[in-house]
C-alpha positions as CSV (number, residue, x, y, z in Angstrom):
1,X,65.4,-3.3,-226.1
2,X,67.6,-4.1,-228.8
3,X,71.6,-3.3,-228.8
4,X,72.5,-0.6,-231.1
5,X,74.7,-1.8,-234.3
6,X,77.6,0.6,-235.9
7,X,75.7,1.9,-238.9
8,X,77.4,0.1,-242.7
9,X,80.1,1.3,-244.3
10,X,78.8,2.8,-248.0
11,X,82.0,2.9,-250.0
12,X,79.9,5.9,-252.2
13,X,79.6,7.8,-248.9
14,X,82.6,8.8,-247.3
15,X,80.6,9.9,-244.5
16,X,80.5,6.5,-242.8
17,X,83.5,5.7,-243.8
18,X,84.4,6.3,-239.3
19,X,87.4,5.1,-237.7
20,X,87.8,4.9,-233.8
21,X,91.0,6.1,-231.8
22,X,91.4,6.5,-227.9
23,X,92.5,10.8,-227.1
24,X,94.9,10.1,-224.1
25,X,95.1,12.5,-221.1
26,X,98.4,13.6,-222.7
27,X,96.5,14.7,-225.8
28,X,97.8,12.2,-228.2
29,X,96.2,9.7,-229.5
30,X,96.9,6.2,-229.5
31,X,99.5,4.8,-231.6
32,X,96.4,2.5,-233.2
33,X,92.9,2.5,-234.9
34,X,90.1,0.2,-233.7
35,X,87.4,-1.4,-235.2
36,X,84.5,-0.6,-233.1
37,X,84.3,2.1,-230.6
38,X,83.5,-0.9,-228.0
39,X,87.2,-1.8,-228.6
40,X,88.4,1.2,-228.4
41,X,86.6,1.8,-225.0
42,X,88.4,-1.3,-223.9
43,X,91.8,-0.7,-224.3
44,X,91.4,2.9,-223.1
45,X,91.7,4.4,-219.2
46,X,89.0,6.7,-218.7
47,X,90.2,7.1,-215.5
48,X,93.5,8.3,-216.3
49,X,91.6,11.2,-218.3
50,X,91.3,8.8,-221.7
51,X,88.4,9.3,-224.1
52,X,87.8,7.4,-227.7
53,X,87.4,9.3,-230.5
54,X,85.9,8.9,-233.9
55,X,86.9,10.2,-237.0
56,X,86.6,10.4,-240.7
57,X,89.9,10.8,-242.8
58,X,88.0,10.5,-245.9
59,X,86.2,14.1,-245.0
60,X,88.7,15.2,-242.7
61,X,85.4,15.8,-240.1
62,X,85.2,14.7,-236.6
63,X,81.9,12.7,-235.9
């Protein structure tokens, strides 16, 4: 089976316009963006209560 790619971003379509934070056990999130949610899951401690997020700023939505 095949590995599964982030989908393009389409400058006419704000909707994949996605950026990927980590949501620290504290609440906060990370004083960063990433560029793939497989960096994002690097850098962040799930087992301190981490998770990575994604979000659109363009859209204001969560993904």
């Amino acid at each position: 089976m095949g590995t599964v790619s982030e989908p393009a971003v389409d400058p006419d379509d704000p909707r994949t316009m996605v950026e990927f934070s980590v949501l620290m056990a504290n609440g906060r999130l990370a004083g960063r963006r990433f560029d793939s949610r497989e960096h994002a899951e690097a850098w962040a401690r799930p087992d301190q209560g981490d998770r990575v997020v994604e979000y659109n700023l363009v859209c204001e939505c969560a993904v």
